[in-house]
C-alpha positions as a printed NumPy array, in Angstrom:
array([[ 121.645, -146.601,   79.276],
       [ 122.379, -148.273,   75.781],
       [ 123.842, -144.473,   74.858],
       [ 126.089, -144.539,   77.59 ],
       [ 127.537, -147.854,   76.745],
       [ 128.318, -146.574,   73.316],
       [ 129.612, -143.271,   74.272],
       [ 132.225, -145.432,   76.489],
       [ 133.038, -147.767,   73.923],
       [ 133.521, -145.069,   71.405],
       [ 135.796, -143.206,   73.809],
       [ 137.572, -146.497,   74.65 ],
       [ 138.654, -146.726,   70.949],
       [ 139.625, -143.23 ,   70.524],
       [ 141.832, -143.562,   73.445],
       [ 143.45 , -147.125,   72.218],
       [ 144.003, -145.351,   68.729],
       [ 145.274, -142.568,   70.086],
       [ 147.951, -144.244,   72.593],
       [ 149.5  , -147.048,   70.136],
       [ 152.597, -146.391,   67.862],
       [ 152.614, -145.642,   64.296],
       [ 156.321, -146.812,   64.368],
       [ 159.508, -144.624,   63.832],
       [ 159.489, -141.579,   61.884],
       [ 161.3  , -140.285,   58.455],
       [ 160.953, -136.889,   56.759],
       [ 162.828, -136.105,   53.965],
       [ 161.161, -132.115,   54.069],
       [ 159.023, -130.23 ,   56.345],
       [ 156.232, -131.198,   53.862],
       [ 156.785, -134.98 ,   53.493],
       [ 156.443, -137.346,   56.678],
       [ 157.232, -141.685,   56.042],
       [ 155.869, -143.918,   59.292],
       [ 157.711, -146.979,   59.381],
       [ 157.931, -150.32 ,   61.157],
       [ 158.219, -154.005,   61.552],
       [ 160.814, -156.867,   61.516],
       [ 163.496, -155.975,   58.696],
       [ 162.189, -152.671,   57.402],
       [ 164.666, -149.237,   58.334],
       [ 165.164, -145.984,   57.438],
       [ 165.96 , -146.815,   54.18 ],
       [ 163.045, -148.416,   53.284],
       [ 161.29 , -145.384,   54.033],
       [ 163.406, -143.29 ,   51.431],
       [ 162.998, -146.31 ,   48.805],
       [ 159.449, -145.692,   49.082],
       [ 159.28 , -142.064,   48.745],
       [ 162.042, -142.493,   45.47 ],
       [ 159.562, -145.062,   43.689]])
């Protein structure tokens, strides 16, 4: 019984990871991906950061 319970909360987790947003997209290349988001930050954020 205590496997079960663990198997359920492990598969709980996967599926909360698994279903919330990493925030918007940027890529500069087909090799080079920038996840942004939050209050204030855009896409040009995301190109300082890959400049720096």
């Amino acid at each position: 019984m205590k496997i079960l319970q663990i198997l359920v909360l492990c598969t709980s987790i996967f599926v909360f990871t698994g279903c919330t947003s990493n925030g918007k997209k940027y890529s500069p290349d087909k090799e080079h991906e920038v996840y942004y988001k939050g209050d204030g930050v855009d896409e040009s954020n995301a190109k300082n950061y890959l400049t720096t």
